[in-house]
C-alpha positions as CSV (number, residue, x, y, z in Angstrom):
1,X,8.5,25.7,0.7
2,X,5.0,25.1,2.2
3,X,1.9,26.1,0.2
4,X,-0.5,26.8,2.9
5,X,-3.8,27.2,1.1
6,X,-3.4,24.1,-0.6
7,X,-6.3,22.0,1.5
8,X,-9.9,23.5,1.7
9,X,-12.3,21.5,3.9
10,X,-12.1,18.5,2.2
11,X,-10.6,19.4,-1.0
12,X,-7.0,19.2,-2.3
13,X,-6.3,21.9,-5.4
14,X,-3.3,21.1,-6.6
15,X,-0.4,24.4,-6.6
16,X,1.0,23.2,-9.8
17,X,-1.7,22.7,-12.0
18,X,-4.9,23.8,-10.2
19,X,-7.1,20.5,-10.7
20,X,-9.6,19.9,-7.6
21,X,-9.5,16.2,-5.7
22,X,-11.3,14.9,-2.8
23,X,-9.3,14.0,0.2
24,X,-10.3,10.5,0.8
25,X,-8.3,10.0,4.2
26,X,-7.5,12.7,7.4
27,X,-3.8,14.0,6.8
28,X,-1.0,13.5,7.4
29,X,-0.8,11.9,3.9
30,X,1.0,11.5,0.5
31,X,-1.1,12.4,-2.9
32,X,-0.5,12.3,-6.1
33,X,-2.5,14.5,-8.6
34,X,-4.4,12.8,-11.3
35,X,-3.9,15.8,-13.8
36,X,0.0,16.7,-13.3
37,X,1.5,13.4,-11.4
38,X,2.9,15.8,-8.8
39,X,3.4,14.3,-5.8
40,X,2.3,15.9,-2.8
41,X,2.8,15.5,1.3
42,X,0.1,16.9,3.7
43,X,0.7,17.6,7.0
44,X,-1.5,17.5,10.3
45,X,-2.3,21.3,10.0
46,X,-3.1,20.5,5.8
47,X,0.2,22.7,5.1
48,X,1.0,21.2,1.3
49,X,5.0,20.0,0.5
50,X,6.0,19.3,-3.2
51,X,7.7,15.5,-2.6
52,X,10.2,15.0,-5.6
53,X,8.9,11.7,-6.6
54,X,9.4,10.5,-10.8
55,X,5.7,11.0,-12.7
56,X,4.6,8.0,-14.0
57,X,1.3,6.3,-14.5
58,X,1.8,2.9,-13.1
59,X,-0.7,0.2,-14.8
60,X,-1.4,0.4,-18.4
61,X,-3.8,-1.8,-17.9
62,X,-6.6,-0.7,-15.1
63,X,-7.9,-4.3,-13.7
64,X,-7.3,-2.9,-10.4
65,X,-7.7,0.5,-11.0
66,X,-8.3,3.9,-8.8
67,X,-11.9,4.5,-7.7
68,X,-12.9,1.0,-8.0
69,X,-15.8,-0.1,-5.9
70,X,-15.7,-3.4,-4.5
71,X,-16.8,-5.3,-1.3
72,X,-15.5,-7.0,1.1
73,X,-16.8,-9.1,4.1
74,X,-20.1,-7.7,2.9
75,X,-18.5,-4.4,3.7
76,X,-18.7,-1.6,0.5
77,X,-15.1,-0.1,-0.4
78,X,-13.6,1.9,-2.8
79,X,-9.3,1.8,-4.0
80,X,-8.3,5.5,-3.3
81,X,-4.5,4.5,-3.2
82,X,-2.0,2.5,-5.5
83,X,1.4,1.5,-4.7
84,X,4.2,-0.2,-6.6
85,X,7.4,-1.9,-4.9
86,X,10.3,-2.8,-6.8
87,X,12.2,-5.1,-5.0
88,X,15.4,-6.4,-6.4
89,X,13.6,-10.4,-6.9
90,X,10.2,-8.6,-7.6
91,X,7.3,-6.3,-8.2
92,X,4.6,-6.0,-5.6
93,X,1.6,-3.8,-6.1
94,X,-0.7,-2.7,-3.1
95,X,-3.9,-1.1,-3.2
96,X,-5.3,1.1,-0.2
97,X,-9.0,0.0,-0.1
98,X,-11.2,2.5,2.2
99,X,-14.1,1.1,3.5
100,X,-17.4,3.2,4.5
101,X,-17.5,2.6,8.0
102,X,-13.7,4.3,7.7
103,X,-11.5,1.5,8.5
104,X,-8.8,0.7,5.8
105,X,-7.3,-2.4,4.5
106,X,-4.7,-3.3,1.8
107,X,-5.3,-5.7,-1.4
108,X,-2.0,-7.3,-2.1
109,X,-0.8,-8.6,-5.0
110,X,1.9,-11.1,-4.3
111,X,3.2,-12.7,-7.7
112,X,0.0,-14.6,-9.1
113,X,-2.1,-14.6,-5.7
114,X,-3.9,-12.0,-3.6
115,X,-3.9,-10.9,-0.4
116,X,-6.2,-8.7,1.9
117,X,-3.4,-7.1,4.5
118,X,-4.5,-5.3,7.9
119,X,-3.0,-1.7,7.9
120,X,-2.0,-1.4,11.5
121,X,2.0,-3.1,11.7
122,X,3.3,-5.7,14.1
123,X,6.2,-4.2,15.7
124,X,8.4,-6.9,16.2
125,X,12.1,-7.3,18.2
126,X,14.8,-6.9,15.7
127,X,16.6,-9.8,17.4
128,X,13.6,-11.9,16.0
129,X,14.8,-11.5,12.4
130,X,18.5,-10.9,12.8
131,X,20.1,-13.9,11.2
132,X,17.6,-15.4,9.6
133,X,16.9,-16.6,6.2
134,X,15.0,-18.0,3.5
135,X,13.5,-21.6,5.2
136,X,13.9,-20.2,8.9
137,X,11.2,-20.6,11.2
138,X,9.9,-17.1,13.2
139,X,6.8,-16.5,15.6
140,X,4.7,-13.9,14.8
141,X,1.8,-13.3,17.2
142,X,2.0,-17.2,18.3
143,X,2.0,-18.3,14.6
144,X,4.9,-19.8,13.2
145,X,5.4,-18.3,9.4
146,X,8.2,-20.1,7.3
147,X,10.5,-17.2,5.7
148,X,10.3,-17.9,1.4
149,X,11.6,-14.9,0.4
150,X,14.0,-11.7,0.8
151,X,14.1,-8.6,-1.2
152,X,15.2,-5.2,-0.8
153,X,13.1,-2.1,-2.6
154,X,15.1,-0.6,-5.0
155,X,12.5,1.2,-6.4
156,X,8.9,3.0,-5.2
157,X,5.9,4.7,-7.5
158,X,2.5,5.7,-6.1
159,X,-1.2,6.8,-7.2
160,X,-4.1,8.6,-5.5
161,X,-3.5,8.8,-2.1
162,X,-2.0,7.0,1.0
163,X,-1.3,7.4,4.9
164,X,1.7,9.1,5.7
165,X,3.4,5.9,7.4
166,X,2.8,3.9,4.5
167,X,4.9,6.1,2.2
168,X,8.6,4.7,2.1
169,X,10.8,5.5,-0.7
170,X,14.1,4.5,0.4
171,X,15.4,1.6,0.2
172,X,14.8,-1.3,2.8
173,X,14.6,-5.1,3.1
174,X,11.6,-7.4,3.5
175,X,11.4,-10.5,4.1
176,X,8.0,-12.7,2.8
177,X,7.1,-16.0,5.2
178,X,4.3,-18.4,5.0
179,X,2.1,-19.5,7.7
180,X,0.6,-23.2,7.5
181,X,-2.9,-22.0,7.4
182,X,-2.1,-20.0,4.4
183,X,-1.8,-16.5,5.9
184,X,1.1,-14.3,4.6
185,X,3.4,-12.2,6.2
186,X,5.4,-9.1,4.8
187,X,8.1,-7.9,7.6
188,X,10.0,-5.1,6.7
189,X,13.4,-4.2,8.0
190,X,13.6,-0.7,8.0
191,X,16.7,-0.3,10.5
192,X,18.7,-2.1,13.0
193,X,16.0,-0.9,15.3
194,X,12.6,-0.9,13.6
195,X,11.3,-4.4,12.2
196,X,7.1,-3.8,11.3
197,X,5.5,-7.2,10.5
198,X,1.8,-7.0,8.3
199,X,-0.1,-9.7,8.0
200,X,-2.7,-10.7,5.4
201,X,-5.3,-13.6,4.1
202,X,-5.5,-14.7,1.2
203,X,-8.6,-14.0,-1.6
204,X,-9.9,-15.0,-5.0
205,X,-9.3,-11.8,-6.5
206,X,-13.1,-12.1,-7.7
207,X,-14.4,-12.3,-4.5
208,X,-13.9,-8.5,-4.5
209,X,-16.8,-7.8,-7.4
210,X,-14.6,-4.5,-8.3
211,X,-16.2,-2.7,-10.7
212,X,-13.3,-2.5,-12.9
213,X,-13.4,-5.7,-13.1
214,X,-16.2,-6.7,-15.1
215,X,-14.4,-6.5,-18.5
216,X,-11.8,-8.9,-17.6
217,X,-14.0,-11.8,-16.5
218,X,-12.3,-13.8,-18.9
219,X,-8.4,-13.3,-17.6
220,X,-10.0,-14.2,-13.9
């Protein structure tokens, strides 16, 4: 059923509970409400879906947390969107940082490092990755990244808000490779036919100056 009165201007009120947001990106996208934890999915005309998603707040601990300021390349941003991907060898967490000038990025956490990932995927042949396994060799963009990893998400939470076509709750593989100048690569395998490659470089997670951060100065 769509709730059509759902998006005003700018402003999300949630049909379940009534709490007010900000929309922090254009639709279509996926928000959660801060009040309720219903999950919501706009579309293009701001016509408002109920996604059947479990409620669940996802760090107990806020070191990265939603709302955060931070900056970047001397570029001001602020974390509007959270994402955790449980894969069947790990947890990954990925935080949608919006930037004033409007571009968007995403800080990755990958096991004990960090990661600042462009948004816009690499579609890459699925011939490229058929076959291929943990130590192969594959080009991506005329860099050879060394495969270290394979997963497949077994499980998917989110917070705040997100793009539409970074939403993906169904299980898929991913494989993580290695460049030699350090620059990671996560290449999903979402079919037989679509294979989207995202790149990312990697950070000292205090480089970021987040505001929440400033209490935990000690762990960093």
């Amino acid at each position: 059923m769509l709730l059509l009165i759902s998006v005003f201007v700018n402003k999300f009120i949630c049909p379940n509970c009534s709490v007010q947001s900000e929309l922090n990106i254009d639709p279509p996208l996926f928000i959660r409400c801060s009040s309720c934890g219903t999950t919501y999915q706009i579309d293009k005309e701001k016509n408002t879906t109920a996604y059947n998603i479990e409620k669940r707040f996802l760090q107990p601990i806020n070191t990265i947390a939603l709302g955060a300021n931070g900056v970047y390349k001397d570029l001001s941003f602020q974390i509007i969107g959270h994402i955790r991907s449980i894969n069947s060898s790990s947890i990954s967490n990925e935080w949608l940082m919006k930037f004033y000038t409007g571009t968007e990025l995403w800080l990755i956490e990958n096991g004990s490092s960090y990661f600042v990932f462009e948004s816009v995927p690499i579609i890459i042949p699925s011939n490229l990755i058929k076959g291929q396994k943990v130590g192969s060799i594959i080009d991506i963009q005329s860099t050879e990244y060394r495969i270290v990893d394979l997963s497949k998400q077994v499980e998917f939470q989110m917070e705040g808000q997100i793009p539409e076509n970074s939403f993906n709750d169904d299980n898929y593989f991913k494989f993580e490779a290695i460049a030699n100048n350090g620059t990671l690569a996560s290449i999903c395998v979402f079919d037989k036919e679509i294979v989207e490659a995202f790149t990312g470089v990697a950070i000292e997670l205090a480089e970021l100056k987040l505001s929440t951060l400033t209490k935990f100065n000690n762990w960093i």
